[in-house]
C-alpha positions as CSV (number, residue, x, y, z in Angstrom):
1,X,29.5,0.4,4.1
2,X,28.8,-0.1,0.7
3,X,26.5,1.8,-1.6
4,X,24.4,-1.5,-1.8
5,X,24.3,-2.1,2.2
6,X,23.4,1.8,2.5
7,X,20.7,1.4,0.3
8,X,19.0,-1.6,1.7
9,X,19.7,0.1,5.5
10,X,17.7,3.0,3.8
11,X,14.6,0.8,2.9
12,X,14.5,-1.2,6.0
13,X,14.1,2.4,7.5
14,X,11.6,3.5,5.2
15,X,9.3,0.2,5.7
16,X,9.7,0.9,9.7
17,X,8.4,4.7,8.8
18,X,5.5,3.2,7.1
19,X,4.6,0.6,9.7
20,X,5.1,3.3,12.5
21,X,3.2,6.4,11.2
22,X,0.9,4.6,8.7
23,X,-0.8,1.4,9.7
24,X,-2.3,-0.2,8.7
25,X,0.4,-0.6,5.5
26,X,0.0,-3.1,2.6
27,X,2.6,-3.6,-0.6
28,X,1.5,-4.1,-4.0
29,X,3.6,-7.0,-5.2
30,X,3.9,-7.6,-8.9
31,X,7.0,-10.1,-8.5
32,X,9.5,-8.6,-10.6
33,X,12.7,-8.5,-9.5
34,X,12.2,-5.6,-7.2
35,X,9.4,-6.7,-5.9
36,X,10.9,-9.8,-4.7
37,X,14.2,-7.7,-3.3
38,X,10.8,-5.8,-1.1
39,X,9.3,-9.3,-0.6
40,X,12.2,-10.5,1.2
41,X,13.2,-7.4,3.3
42,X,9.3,-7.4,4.1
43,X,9.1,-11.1,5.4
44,X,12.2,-10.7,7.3
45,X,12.0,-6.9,8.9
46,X,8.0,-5.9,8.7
47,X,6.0,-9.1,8.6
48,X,3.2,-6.4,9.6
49,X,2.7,-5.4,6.5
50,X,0.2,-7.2,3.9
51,X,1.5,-8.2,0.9
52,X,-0.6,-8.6,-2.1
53,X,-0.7,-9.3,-6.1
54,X,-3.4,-8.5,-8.8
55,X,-4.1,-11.6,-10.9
56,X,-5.2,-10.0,-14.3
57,X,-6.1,-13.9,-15.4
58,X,-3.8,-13.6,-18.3
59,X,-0.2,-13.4,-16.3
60,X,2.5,-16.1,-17.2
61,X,2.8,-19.2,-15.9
62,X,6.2,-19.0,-14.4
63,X,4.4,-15.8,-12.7
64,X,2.0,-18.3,-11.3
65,X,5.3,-20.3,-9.7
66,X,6.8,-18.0,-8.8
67,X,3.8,-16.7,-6.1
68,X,3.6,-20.8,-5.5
69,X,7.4,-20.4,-4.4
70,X,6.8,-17.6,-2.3
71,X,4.6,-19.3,-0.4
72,X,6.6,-21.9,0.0
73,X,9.6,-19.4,1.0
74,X,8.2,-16.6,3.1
75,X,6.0,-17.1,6.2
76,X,4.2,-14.7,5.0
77,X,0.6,-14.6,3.1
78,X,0.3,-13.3,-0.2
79,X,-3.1,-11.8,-0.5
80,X,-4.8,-12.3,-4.0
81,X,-7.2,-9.9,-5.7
82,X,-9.2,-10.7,-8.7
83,X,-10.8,-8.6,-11.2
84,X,-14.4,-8.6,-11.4
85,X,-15.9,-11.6,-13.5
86,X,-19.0,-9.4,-14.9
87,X,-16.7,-6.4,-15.7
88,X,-14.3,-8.8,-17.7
89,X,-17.1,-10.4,-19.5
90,X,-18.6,-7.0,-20.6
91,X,-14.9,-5.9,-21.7
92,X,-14.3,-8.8,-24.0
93,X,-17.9,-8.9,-25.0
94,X,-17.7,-5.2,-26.3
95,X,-13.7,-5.4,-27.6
96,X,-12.8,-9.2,-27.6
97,X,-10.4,-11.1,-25.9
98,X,-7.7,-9.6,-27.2
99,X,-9.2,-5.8,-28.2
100,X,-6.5,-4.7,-25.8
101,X,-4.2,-4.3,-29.7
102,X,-6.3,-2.0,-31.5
103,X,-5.9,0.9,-29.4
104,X,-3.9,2.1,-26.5
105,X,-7.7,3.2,-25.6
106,X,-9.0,-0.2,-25.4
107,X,-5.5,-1.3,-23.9
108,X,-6.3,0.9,-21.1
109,X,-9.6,-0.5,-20.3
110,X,-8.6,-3.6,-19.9
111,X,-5.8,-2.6,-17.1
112,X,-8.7,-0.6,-15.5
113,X,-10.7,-3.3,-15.8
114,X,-8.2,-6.3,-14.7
115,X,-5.8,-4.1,-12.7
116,X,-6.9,-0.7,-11.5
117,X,-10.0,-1.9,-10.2
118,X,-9.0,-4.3,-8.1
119,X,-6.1,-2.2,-6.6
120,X,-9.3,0.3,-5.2
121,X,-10.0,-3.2,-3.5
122,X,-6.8,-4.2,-2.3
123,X,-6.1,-0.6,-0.7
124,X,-9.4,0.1,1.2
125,X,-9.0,0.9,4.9
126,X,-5.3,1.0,4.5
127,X,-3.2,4.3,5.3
128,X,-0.1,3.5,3.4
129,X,0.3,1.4,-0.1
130,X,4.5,0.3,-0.5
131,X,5.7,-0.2,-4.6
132,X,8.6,-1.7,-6.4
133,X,9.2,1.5,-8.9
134,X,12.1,2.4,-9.8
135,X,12.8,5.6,-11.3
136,X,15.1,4.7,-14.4
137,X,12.2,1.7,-15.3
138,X,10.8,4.2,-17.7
139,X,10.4,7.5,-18.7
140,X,6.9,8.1,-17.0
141,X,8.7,7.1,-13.7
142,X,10.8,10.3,-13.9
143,X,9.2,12.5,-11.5
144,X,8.3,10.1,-8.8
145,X,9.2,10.4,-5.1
146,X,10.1,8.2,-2.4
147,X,7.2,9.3,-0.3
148,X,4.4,11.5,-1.5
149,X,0.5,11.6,-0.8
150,X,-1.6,9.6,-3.0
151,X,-4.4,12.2,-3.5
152,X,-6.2,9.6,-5.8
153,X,-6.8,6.6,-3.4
154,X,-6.2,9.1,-0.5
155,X,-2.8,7.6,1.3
156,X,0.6,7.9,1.9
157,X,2.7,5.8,-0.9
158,X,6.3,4.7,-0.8
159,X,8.6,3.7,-3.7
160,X,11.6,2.4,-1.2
161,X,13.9,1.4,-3.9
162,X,13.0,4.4,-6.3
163,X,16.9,5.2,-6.5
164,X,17.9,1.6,-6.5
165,X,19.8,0.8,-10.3
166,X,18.8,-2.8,-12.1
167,X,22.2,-3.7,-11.2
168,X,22.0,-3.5,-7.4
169,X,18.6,-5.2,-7.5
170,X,19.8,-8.2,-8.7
171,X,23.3,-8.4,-6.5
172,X,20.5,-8.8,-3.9
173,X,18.3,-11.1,-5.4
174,X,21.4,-13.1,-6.0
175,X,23.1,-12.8,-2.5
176,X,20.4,-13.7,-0.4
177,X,19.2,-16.4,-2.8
178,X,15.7,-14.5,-3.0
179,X,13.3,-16.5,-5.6
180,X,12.6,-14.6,-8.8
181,X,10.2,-15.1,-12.2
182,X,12.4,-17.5,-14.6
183,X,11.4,-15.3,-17.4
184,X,13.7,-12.8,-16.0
185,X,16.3,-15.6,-17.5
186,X,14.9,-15.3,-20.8
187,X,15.3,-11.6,-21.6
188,X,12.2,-10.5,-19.9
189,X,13.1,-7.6,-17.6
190,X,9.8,-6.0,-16.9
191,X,6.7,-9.0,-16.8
192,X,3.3,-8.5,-16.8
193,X,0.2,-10.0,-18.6
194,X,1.6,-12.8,-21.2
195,X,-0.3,-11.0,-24.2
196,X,1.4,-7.8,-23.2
197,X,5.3,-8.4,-22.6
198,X,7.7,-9.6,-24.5
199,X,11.5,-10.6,-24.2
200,X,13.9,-7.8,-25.0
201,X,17.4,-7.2,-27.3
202,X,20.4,-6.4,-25.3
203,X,20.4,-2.4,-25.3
204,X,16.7,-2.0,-25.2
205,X,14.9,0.0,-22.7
206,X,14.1,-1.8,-20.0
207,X,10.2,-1.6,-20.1
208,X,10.1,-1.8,-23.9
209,X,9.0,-5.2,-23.7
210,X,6.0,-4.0,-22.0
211,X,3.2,-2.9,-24.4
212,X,5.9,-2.6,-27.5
213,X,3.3,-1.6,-29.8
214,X,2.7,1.4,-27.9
215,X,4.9,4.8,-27.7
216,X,7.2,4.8,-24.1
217,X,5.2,8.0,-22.7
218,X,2.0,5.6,-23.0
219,X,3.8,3.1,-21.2
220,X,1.9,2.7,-18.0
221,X,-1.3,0.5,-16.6
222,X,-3.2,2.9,-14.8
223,X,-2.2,1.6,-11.2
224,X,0.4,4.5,-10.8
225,X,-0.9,7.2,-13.0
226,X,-3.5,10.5,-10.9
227,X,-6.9,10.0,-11.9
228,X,-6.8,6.7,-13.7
229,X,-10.5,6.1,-14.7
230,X,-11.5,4.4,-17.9
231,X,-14.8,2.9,-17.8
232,X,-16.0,1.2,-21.2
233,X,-17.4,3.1,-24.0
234,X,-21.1,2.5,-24.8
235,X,-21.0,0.6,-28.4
């Protein structure tokens, strides 16, 4: 068996833990590229499981296809959670629409606001929560494990392709013919919100498109960092 084939047999094992020992179990789906390897193995093996994304308001529009061609691919619902419409307005209205550039501070409201929020939403009454991380994404990724307790939201989470390399990501995405963001095409290896990524130069780190005015160890949105609070500063 190959290293690739004993990997995925590894995460089809992992997703039948979850579903067995953890129900109910729900996947936070960002549509990168391992995302979509998880969105696959999930509408195939563990159609149990509820898959959702955080619309931020700001992601790309081949992001927004890309969820349209799931739906069109998977017989599976994709479950979409918005931020809060007063919470945005009194986030721009304090910072501007774009205040999320003057300080990694204000930067980190705005996930809390648009992503961290929401994700308390999307995780109420469930037992597990599945991710795409990987650990050599980034350096803040270092330490995690492929199942831990999440003392923060108070549930199991699994990282089932934590050991996975970018390489063997896409040999799947590519073998089983598995939809992906088009922007991956264009240099973009890690997406998010448009205002916030960028394509990358070959030898770059792969998440250095990602907030690129920002240093690597402050790299992350909130959604998979213990005690992520950041409620808006009184002007």
């Amino acid at each position: 068996m190959s290293d690739l084939n004993q990997k995925i047999e590894q995460t089809k094992a992992l997703l039948a833990e979850a579903v067995r020992d953890y129900s109910p179990v729900c996947f936070a789906n960002s549509l990168g590229a391992e995302d979509m390897v998880l969105t696959d193995l999930i509408a195939r093996f563990q159609p149990d499981i509820e898959m959702f994304i955080l619309d931020t308001g700001r992601l790309p529009p081949e992001t927004y296809e890309l969820m349209q061609a799931v739906g069109t691919r998977y017989n599976a619902p994709l479950k979409v959670y918005f931020p809060e419409s007063q919470a945005v307005e009194a986030y721009v209205a304090q910072h501007g629409v774009n205040g999320f550039y003057d300080s990694v501070e204000n930067r980190k409201a705005c996930c809390f606001v648009r992503k961290v929020a929401p994700l308390k939403r999307a995780l109420a009454g469930k037992k597990a929560w599945i991710t795409g991380m990987r650990r050599d994404q980034a350096v803040t990724r270092d330490g995690l494990q492929v199942s831990s307790f999440d003392a923060d939201h108070g549930l199991q989470k699994f990282n089932p392709l934590l050991d996975w390399s970018n390489a063997e990501v896409w040999q799947y995405v590519k073998q089983n013919d598995v939809p992906y963001n088009k922007l991956h095409d264009r240099f973009y290896p890690s997406i998010g919100c448009a205002p916030c990524t960028r394509n990358v130069t070959p030898g770059e780190d792969i998440r250095s498109g990602r907030w690129w005015w920002e240093n690597p160890e402050n790299k992350e949105c909130g959604l998979h960092v213990s005690g992520a609070v950041m409620p808006l500063k009184k002007a």
